[in-house]
Structure formats: structure tokens, C-alpha cells
VEXZA-989392 format. One record per atom (N, C-alpha, C): atom name; x, y, z. Coordinates in steps of 0.1 Angstrom, whole numbers, padded with zeros to 4 digits, always signed. Atoms other than C-alpha are relative to their C-alpha. Example, Ala and Ser with C-alpha at 12.3 -4.5 7.8 and 13.67 -1.06 7.14 Angstrom:
<atome:N&u:+0009&v:-0012&w:+0000>
<atome:CA&u:+0123&v:-0045&w:+0078>
<atome:C&u:+0009&v:+0012&w:+0000>
<atome:N&u:-0009&v:-0011&w:+0000>
<atome:CA&u:+0137&v:-0011&w:+0071>
<atome:C&u:-0008&v:+0011&w:+0008>
This chain:
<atome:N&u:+0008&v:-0012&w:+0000>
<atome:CA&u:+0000&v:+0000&w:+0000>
<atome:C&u:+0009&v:+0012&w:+0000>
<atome:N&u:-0008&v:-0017&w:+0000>
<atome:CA&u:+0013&v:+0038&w:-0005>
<atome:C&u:-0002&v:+0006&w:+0014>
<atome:N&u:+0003&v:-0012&w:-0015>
<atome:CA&u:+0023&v:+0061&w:+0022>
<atome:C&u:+0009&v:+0008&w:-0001>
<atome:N&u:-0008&v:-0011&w:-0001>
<atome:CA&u:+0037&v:+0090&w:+0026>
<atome:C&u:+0002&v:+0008&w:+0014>
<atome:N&u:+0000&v:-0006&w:-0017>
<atome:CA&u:+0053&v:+0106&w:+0057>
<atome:C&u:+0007&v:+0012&w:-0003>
<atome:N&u:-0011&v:-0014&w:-0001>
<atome:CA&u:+0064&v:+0142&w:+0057>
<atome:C&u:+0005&v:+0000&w:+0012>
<atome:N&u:-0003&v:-0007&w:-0017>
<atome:CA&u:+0084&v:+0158&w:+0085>
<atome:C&u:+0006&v:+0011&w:-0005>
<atome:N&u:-0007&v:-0015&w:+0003>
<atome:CA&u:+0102&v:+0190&w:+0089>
<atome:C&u:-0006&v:+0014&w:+0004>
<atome:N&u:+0003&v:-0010&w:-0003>
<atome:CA&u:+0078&v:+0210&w:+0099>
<atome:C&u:+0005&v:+0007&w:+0015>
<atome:N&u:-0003&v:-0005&w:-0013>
<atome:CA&u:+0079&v:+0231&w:+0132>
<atome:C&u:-0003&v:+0018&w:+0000>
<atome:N&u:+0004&v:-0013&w:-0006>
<atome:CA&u:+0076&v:+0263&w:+0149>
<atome:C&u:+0019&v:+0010&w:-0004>
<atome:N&u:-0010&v:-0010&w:+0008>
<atome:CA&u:+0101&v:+0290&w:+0131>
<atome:C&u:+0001&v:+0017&w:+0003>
<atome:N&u:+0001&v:-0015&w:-0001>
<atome:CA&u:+0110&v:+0327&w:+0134>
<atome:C&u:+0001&v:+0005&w:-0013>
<atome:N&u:-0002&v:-0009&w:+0010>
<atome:CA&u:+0105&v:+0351&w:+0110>
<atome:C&u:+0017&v:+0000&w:-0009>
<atome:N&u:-0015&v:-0001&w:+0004>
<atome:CA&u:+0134&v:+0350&w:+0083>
<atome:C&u:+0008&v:-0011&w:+0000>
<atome:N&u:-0010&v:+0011&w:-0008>
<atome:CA&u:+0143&v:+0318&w:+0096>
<atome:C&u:-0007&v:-0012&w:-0013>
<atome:N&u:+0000&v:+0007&w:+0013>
<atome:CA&u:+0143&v:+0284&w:+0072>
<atome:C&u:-0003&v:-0015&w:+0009>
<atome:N&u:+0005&v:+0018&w:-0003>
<atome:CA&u:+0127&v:+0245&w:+0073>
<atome:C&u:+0001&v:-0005&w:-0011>
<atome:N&u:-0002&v:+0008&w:+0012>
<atome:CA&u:+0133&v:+0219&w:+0051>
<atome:C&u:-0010&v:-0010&w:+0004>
<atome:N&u:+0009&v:+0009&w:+0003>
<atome:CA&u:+0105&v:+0198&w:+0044>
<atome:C&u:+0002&v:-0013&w:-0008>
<atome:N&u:-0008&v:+0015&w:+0006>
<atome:CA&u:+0112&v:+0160&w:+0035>
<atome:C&u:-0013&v:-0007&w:+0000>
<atome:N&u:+0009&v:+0005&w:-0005>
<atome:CA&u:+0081&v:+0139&w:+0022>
<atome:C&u:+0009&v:-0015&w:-0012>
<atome:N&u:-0003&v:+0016&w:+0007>
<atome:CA&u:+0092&v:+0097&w:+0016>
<atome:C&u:-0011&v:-0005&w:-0002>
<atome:N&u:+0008&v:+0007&w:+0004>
<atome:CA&u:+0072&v:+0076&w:-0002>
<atome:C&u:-0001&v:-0014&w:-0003>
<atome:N&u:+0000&v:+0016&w:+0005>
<atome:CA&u:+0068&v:+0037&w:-0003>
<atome:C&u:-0013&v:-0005&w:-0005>
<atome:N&u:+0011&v:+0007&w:+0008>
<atome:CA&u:+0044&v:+0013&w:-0024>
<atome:C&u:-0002&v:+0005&w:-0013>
<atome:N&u:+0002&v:-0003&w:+0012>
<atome:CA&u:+0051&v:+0030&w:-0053>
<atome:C&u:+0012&v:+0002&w:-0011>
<atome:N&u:-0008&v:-0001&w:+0007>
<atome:CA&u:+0068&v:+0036&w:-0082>
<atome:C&u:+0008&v:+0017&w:-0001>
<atome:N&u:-0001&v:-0015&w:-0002>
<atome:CA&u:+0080&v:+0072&w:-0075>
<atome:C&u:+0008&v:+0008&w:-0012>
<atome:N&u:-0008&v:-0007&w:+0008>
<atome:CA&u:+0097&v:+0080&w:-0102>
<atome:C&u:-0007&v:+0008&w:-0013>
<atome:N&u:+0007&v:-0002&w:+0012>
<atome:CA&u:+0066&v:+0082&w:-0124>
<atome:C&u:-0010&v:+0011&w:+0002>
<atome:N&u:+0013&v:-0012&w:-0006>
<atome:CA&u:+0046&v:+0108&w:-0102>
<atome:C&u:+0009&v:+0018&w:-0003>
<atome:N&u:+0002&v:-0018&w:+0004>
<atome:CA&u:+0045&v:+0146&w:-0106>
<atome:C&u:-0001&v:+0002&w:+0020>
<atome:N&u:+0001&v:-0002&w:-0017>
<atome:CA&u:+0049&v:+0158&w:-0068>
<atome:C&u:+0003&v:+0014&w:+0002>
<atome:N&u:+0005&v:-0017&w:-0006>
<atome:CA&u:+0037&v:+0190&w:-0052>
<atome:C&u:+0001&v:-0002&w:+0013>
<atome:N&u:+0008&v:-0005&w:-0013>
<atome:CA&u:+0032&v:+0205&w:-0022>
<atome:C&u:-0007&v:+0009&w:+0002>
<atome:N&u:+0004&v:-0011&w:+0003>
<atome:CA&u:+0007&v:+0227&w:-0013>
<atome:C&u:-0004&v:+0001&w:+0018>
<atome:N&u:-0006&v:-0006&w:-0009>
<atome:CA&u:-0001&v:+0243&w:+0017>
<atome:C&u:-0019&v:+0004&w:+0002>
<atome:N&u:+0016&v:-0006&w:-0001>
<atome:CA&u:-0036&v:+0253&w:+0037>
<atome:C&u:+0000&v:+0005&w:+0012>
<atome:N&u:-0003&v:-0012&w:-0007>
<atome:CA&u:-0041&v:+0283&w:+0061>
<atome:C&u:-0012&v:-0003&w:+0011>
<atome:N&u:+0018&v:-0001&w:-0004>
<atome:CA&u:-0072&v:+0283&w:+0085>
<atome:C&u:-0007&v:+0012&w:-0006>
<atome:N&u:+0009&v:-0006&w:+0007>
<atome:CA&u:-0101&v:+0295&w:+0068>
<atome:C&u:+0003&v:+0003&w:-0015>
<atome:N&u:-0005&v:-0003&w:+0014>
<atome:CA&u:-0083&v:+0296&w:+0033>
<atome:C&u:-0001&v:-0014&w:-0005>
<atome:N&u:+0005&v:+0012&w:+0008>
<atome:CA&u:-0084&v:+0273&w:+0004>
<atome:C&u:+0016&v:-0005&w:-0003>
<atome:N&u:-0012&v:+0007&w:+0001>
<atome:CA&u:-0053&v:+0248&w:-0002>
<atome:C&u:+0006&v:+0007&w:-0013>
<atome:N&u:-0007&v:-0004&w:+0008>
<atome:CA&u:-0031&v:+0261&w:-0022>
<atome:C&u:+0018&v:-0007&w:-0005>
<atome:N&u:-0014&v:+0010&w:-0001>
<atome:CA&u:+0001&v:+0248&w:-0042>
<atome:C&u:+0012&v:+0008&w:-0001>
<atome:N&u:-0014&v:-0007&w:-0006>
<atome:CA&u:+0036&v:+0257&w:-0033>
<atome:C&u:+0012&v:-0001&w:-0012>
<atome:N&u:-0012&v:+0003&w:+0008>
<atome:CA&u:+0058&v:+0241&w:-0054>
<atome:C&u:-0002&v:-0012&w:-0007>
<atome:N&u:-0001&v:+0014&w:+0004>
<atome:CA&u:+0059&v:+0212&w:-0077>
<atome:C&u:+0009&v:-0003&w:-0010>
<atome:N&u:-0012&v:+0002&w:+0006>
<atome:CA&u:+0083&v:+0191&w:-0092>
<atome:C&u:-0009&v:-0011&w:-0013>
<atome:N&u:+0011&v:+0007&w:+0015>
<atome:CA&u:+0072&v:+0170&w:-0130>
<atome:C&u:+0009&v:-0015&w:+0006>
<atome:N&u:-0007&v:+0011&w:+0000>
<atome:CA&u:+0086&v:+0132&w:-0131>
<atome:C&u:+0014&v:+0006&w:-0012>
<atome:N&u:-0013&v:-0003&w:+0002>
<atome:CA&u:+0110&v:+0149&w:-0153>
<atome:C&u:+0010&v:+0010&w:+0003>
<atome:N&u:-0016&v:-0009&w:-0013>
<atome:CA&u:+0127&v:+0174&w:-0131>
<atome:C&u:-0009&v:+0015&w:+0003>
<atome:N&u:+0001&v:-0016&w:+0003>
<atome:CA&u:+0111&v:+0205&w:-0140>
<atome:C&u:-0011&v:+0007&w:+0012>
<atome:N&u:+0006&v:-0009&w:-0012>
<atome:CA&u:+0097&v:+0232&w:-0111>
<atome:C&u:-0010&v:+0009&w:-0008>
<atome:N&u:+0008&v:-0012&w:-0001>
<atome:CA&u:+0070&v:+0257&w:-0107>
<atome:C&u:+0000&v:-0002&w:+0011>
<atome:N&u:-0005&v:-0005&w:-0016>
<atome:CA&u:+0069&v:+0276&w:-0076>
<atome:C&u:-0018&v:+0010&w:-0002>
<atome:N&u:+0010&v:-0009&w:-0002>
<atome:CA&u:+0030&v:+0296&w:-0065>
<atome:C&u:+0011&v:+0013&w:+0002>
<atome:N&u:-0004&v:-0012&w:+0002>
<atome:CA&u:+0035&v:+0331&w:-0072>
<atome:C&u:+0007&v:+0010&w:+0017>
<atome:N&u:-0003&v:-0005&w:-0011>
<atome:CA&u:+0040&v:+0342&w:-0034>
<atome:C&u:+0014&v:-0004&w:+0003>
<atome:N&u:-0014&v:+0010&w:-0003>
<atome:CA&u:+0071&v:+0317&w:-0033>
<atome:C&u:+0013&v:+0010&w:-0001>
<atome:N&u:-0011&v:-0014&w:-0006>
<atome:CA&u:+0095&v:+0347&w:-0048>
<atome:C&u:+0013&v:-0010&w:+0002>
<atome:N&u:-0013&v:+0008&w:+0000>
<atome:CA&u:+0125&v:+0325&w:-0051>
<atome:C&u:+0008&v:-0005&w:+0014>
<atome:N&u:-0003&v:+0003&w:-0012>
<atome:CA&u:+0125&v:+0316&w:-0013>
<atome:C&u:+0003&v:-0015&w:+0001>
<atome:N&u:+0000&v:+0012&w:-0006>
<atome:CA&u:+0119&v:+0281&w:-0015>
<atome:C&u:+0005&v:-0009&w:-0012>
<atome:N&u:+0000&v:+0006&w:+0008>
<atome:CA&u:+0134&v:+0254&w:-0033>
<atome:C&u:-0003&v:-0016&w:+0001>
<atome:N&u:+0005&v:+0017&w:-0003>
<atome:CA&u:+0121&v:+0215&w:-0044>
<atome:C&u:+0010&v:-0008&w:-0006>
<atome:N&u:-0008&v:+0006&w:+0011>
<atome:CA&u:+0141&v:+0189&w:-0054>
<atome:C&u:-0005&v:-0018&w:+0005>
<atome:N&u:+0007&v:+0012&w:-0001>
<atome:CA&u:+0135&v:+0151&w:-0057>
<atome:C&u:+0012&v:-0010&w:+0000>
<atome:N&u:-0013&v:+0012&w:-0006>
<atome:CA&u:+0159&v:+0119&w:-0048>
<atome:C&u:-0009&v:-0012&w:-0004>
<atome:N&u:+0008&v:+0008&w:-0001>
<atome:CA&u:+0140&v:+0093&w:-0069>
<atome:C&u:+0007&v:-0017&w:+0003>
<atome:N&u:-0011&v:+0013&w:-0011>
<atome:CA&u:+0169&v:+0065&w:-0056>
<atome:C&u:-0008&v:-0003&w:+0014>
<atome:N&u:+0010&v:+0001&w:-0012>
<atome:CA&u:+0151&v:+0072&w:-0020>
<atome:C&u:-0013&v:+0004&w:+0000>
<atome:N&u:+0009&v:-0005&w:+0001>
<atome:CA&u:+0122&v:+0081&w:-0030>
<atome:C&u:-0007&v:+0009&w:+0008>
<atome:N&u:-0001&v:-0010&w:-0015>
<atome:CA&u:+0122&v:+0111&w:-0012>
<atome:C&u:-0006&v:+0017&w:-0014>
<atome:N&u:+0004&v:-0018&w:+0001>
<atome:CA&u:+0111&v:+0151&w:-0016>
<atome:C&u:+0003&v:+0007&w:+0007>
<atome:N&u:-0006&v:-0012&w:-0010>
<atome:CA&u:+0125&v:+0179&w:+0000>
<atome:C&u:+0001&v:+0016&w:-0007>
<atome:N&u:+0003&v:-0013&w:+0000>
<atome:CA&u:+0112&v:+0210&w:+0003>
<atome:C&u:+0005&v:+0018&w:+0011>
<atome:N&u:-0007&v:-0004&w:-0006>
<atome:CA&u:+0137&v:+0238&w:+0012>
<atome:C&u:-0005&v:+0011&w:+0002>
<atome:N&u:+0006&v:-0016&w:+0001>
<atome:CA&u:+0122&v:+0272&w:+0026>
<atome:C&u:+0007&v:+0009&w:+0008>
<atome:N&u:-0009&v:-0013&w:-0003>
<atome:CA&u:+0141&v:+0305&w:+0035>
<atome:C&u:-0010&v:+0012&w:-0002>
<atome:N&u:+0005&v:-0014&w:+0005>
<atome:CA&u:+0135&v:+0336&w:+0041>
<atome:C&u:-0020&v:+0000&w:+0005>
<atome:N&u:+0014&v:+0000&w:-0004>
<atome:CA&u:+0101&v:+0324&w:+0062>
<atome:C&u:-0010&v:+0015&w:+0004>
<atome:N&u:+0011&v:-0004&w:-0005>
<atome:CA&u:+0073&v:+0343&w:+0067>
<atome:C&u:-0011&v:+0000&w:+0009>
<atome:N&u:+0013&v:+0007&w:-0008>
<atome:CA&u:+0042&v:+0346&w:+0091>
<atome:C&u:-0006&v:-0002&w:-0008>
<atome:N&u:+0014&v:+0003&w:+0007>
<atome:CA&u:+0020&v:+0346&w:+0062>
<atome:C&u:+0004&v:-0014&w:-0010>
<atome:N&u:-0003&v:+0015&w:+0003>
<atome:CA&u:+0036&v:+0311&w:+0055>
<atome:C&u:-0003&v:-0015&w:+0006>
<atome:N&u:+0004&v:+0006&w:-0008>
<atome:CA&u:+0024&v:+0295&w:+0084>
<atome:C&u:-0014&v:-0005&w:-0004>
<atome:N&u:+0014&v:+0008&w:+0012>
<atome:CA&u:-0003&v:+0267&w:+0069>
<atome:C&u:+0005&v:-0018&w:+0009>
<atome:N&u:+0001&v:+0015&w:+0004>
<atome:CA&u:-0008&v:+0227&w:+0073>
<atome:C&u:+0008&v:-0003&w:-0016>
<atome:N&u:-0002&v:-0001&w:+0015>
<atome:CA&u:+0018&v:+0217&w:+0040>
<atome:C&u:+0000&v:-0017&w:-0001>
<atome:N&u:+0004&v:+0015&w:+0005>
<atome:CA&u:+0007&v:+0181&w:+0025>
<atome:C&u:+0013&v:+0001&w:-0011>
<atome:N&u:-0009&v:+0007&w:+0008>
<atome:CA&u:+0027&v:+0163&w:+0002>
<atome:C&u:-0010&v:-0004&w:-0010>
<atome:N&u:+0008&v:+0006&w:+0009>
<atome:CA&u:+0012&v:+0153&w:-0030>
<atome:C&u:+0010&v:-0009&w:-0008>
<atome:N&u:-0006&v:+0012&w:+0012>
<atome:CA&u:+0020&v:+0121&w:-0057>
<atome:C&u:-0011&v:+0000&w:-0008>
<atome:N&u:+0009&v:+0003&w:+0007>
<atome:CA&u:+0001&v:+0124&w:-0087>
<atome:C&u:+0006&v:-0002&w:-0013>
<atome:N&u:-0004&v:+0004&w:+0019>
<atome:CA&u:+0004&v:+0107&w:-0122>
<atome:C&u:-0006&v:+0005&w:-0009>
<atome:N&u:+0010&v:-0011&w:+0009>
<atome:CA&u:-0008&v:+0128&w:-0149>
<atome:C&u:+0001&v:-0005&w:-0017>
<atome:N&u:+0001&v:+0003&w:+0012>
<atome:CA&u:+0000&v:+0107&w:-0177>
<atome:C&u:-0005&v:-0014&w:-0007>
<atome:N&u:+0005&v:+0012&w:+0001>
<atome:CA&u:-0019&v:+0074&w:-0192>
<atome:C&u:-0011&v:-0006&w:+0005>
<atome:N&u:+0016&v:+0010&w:-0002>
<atome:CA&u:-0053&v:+0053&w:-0185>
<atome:C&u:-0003&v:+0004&w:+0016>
<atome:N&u:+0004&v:-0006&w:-0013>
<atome:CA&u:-0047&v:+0056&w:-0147>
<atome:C&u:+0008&v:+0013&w:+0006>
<atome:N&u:-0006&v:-0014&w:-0006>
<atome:CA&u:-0041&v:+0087&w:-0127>
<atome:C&u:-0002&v:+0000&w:+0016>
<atome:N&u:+0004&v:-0003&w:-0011>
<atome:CA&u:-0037&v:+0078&w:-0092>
<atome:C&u:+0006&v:+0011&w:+0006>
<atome:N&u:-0005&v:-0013&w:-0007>
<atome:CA&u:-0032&v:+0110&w:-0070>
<atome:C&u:-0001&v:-0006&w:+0019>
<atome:N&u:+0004&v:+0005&w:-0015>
<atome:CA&u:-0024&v:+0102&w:-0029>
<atome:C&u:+0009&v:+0011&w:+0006>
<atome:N&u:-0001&v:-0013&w:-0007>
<atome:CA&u:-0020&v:+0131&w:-0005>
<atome:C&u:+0006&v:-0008&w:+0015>
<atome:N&u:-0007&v:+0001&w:-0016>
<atome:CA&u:+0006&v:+0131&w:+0031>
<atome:C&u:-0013&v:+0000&w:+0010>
<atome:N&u:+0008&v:-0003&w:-0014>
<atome:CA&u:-0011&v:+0134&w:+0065>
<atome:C&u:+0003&v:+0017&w:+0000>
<atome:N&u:-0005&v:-0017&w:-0006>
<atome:CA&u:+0003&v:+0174&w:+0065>
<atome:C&u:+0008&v:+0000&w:+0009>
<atome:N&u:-0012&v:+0000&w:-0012>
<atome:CA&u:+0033&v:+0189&w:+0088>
<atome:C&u:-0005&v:+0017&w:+0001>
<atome:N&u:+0002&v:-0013&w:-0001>
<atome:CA&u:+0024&v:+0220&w:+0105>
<atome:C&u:+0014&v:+0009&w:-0003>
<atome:N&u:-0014&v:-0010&w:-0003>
<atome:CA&u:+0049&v:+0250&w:+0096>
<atome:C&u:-0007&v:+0013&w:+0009>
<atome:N&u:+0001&v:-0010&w:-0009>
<atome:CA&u:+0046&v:+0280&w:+0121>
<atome:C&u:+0009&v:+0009&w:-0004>
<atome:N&u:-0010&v:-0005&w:+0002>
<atome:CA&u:+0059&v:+0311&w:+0113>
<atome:C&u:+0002&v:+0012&w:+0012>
<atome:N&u:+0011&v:-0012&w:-0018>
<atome:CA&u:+0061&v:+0338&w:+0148>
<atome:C&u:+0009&v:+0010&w:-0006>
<atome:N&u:-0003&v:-0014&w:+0003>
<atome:CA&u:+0069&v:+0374&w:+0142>
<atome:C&u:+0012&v:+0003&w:+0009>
């Protein structure tokens, strides 16, 4: 069965930086498309960053060259580097795996890692 476990998150100061790490077993990981996105209380999820099965990034427009993704499909790993935090960064951030290409398209989403950002 698939699972994903992020960690990384925690409680941060302003300016200050977390690396977010989400592993994945029961799967083929090399074939997924992997995001993270990110949800605030009372706001709607939103995505952060994602990497393609072939390497390539997009970053949500607020990101601003703070954070960077990269992928380790040997450990089938994700790591999500952020700098330069903010309070208005502080959110629930999930891990996403989704296949976007051929007959099936499964998509399976982390448990979330809280990030904190304190003034």
C-alpha cells in the first residue's frame, strides 16, 4: 500500500528556514508529478511548489525565489527547502504524488506537517 510521511515542519521565526522531507513507499515514484501545497485556516489549499517526473519546477506566485524543491527518486524522497520564512507562511503543508499521464491517474496526498511562522 502507498504512504507518505512528511516531517520537517515546526515552529520558526521570521526569516528563519525548514526543510520539508516527504518519503514515499508502495510506489513507483519516479513516475509521479509531486507537489506541495499548503492550507491556512479559513483559506483554500493552495500549491507551493511542484516538481514533474522529469525534473522541472513551478513555484506559487508568493514563493518569490524563497523556496526550493528537489527530488531523490533512488530514495524516493522530496525535499522541500524554505528560506526567508514568513508569518504569512504558516499553513498545514501536505505532500502530494500524482500521475498525470496514461489510463490511470492515481493522486495520494501526506497526513500534513504543520509549519509556524512567529513574528
Amino acid at each position: 500500500q502507498v504512504q507518505l510521511v512528511e516531517s520537517g515542519g515546526g515552529l520558526v521565526q521570521a526569516g528563519g528556514s525548514l526543510r520539508l522531507s516527504c518519503a514515499a513507499s508502495g510506489i513507483t515514484f519516479s513516475i509521479f508529478d509531486i507537489g506541495w501545497y499548503r492550507q491556512a485556516p479559513g483559506k483554500q489549499r493552495e500549491l507551493v511548489a511542484i516538481i514533474s517526473s522529469g525534473g522541472s519546477t513551478n513555484y506559487g506566485d508568493f514563493v518569490k525565489g524563497r523556496f526550493a524543491l528537489s527530488r531523490d527518486n533512488a530514495k524516493s524522497m522530496v525535499s522541500l527547502q524554505m528560506n526567508s520564512l514568513k508569518p504569512e507562511d504558516t499553513a498545514v503543508y501536505y505532500c502530494n504524488l500524482a500521475k498525470t499521464t496514461g489510463k490511470s491517474r492515481p493522486n495520494y496526498w501526506g497526513q500534513g506537517t504543520q509549519v509556524t511562522v512567529s513574528t
